[in-house]
PADREN-992749 format. One record per residue (C-alpha): x, y, z. Coordinates in steps of 0.5 Angstrom, whole numbers, padded with zeros to 4 digits, always signed. Example, Ala and Ser with C-alpha at 12.3 -4.5 7.8 and 13.67 -1.06 7.14 Angstrom:
// residues 2
+0025-0009+0016/+0027-0002+0014/
//
This chain:
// residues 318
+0000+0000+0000/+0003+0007-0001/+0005+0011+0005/+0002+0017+0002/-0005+0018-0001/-0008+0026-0005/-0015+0025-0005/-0018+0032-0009/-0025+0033-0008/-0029+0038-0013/-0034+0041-0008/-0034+0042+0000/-0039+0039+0001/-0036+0032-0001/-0031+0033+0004/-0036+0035+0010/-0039+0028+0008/-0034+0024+0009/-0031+0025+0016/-0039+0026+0018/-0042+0019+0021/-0042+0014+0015/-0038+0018+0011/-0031+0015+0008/-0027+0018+0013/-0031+0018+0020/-0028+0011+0021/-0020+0014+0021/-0022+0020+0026/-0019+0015+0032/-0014+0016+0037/-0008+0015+0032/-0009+0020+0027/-0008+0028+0028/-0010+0033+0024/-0005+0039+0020/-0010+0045+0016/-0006+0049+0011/-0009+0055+0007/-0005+0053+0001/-0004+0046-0002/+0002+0048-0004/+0004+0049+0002/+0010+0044+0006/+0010+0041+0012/+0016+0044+0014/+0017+0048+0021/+0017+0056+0021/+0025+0054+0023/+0027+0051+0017/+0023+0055+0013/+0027+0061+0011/+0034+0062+0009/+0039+0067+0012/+0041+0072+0007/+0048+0076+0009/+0047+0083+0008/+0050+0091+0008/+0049+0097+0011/+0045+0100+0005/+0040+0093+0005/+0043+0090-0002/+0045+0082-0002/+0053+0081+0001/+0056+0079-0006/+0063+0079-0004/+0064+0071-0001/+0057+0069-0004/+0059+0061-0003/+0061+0062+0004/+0054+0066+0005/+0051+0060+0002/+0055+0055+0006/+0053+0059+0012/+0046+0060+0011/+0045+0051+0010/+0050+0051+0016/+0046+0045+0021/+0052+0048+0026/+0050+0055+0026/+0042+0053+0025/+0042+0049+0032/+0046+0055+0035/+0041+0061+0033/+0035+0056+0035/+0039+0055+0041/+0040+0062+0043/+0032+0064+0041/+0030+0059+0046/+0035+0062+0051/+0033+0069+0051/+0026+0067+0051/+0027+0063+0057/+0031+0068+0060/+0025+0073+0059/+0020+0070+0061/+0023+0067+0068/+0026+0075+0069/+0018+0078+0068/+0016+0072+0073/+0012+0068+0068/+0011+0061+0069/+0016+0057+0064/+0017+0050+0065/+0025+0050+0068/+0031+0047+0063/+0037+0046+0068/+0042+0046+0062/+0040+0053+0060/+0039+0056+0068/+0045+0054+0069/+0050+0059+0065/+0044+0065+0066/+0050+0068+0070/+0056+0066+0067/+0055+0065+0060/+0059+0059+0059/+0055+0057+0053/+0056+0062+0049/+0060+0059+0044/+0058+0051+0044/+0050+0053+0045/+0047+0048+0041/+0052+0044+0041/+0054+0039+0047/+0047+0036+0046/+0046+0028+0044/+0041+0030+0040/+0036+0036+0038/+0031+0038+0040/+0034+0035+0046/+0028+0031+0050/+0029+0036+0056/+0027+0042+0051/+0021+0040+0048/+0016+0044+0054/+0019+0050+0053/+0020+0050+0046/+0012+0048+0045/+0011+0054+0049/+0016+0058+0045/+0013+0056+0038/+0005+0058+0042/+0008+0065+0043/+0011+0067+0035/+0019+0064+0037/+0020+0060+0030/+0022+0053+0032/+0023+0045+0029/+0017+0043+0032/+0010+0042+0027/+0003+0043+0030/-0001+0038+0029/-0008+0037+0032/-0012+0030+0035/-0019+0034+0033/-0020+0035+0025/-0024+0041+0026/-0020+0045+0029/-0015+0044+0024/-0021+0045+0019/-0020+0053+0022/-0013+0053+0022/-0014+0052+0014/-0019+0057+0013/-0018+0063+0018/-0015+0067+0013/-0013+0068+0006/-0006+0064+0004/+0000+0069+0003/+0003+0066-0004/+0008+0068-0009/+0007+0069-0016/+0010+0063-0017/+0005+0058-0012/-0001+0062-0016/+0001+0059-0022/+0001+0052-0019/-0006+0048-0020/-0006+0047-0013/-0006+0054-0011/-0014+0054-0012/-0014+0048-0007/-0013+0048+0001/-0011+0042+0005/-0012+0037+0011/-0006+0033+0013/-0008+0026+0016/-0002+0023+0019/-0002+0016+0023/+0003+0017+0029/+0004+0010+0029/+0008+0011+0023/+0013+0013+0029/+0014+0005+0030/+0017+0005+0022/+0021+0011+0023/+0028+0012+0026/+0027+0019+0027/+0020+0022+0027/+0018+0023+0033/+0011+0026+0037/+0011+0030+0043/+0005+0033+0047/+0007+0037+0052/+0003+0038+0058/-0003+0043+0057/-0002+0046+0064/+0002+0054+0062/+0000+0053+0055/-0008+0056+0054/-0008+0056+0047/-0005+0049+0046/-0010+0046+0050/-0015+0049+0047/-0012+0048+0041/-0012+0039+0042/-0004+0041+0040/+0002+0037+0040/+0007+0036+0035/+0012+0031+0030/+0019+0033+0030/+0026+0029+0028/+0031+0028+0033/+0037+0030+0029/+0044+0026+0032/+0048+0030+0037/+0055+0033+0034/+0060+0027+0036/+0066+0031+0040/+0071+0029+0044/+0071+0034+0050/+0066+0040+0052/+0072+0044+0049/+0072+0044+0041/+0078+0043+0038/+0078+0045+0031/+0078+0040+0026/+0071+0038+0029/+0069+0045+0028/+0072+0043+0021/+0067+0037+0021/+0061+0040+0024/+0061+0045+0019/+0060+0041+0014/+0054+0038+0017/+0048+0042+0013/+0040+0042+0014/+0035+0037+0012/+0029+0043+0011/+0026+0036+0006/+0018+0037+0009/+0016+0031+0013/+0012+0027+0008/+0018+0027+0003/+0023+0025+0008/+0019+0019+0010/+0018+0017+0003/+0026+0018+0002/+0027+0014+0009/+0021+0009+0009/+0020+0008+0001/+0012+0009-0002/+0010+0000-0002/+0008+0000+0006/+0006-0007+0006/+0001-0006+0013/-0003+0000+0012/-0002+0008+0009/+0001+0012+0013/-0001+0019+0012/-0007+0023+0007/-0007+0029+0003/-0014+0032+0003/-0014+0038-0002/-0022+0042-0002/-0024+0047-0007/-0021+0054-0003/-0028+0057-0006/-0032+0053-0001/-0029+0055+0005/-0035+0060+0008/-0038+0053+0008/-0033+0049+0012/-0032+0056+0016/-0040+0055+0018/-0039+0048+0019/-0035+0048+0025/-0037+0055+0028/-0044+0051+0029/-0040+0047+0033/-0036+0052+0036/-0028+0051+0034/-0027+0059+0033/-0021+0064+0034/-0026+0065+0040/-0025+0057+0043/-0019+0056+0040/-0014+0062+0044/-0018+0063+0050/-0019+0071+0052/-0021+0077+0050/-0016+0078+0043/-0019+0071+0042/-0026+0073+0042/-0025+0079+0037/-0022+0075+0033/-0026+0071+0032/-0032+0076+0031/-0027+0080+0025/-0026+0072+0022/-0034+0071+0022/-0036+0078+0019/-0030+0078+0013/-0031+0070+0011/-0038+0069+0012/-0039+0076+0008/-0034+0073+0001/
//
């Protein structure tokens, strides 16, 4: 059986039917499949973190031309993508604990808040990452803007359905050239797929601290990435030759469980591609606000409350 199957639908409707009781797909929505929405079918399943690369620059604003090979090395360096990751998670960490915000305690980083010992190996003394020990306080980074490696799924299929219809997409030229830029998706993913993998991994962070993630029925997928081998916690130079060498794997997660696990599964398929008109969102938007998954529900609070009023009005009105 294949790992991954794209379904396309003609009409919203259709959809609607297949995940109501005795549709086609009522039978999935069990405890082992999760649920991502995105605006665009032609989005990717990548994290925020892996999404963009960094571009070196000069004073006046232009691309920094002069080593532009070295600017690309750079830019895909696992080494100084690990550091720069480690560090937002530091400052956010740092910031929230000097302002009395509840924030689950990471030793490794609580420790060096004074000293700065781990300014120049941040990331690095690791055996894996995202160390297990992090994952709290990065779904809780991530709930609040900070770009990460960790990917947002939900366990309920509505909330995902908001998540693909809240908003219009933001897409290039390019992408609304593509046929399925008049498409939006729904991502099903069988977490038991976790048992064929190597590196795939799910977490679900305690709710406890986290409003939104609650509310959300969040969780997330991530890769556990090797650590860098080294021999002591003082790097000597040729491993920072060889760490250098490592580049990121920005490949989405569906692709890279096909190039890890091959596309002829022989007990089930692992993951579905929902691709719905985008013309039938106000449709899909009303089925689930009748069932009360809105901003309002999903980010508790009065920001929630008005967004979800400013939503209604601008969708239900297109």
């Amino acid at each position: 059986m294949p790992l991954v199957i794209t379904k396309r639908y003609d009409d919203a409707k259709d959809f609607l039917s297949d995940i109501s009781y005795g549709g086609a797909l009522y039978g999935m929505l069990n405890k082992t499949i999760v649920f991502r929405g995105l605006q665009s079918a032609t989005y990717e399943l990548i994290p925020s973190a892996l999404r963009r690369r960094i571009q070196f620059k000069n004073q006046d604003g232009t691309i920094y031309k002069e080593n532009e090979e070295a600017s690309v090395v750079l830019s895909e360096s696992e080494r100084l993508k690990r550091s720069l990751e480690y560090f937002s998670l530091r400052g956010f960490f740092d910031a929230c604990d000097v302002n009395g915000l509840w924030l689950p305690n990471v030793e490794r980083i609580r420790k060096y808040l004074v000293t700065y010992k781990d300014l120049n190996t941040a990331g690095l003394l690791t055996d894996e990452w995202i160390p297990y020990d992090f994952l709290e306080l990065t779904a809780l980074a991530q709930h609040y803007g900070i770009e990460t490696r960790l990917l947002d799924w939900t366990s309920n299929i509505e909330t995902a359905i908001y998540f693909a219809v809240h908003k219009e997409p933001d897409l290039n030229e390019e992408e609304e050239k593509k046929e399925e830029s008049k498409y939006l998706a729904i991502w099903l993913l069988d977490t038991s797929v976790e048992q064929k993998s190597n590196s795939l991994r799910f977490i679900r962070p305690p709710y406890k601290g986290n409003p939104n993630l609650a509310a959300q029925k969040g969780l997330f997928s991530y890769w556990k990435e090797p650590g860098f081998k080294l021999k002591s916690n003082v790097i000597e130079n040729e491993e920072w030759e060889e760490i250098q060498k490592v580049r990121i794997n920005r490949m989405p997660l569906d692709k890279r469980l096909l190039h890890e696990l091959g596309d002829n599964m022989q007990d089930k398929t692992y993951m579905w591609k929902l691709l719905i008109p985008r013309e039938g969102k106000k449709e899909l938007y009303g089925y689930i606000s009748r069932r009360g998954v809105t901003a309002a529900s999903l980010f508790p609070g009065y920001a929630g409350i008005v967004q979800s009023i400013k939503e209604g009005k601008e969708i239900m009105s297109e």
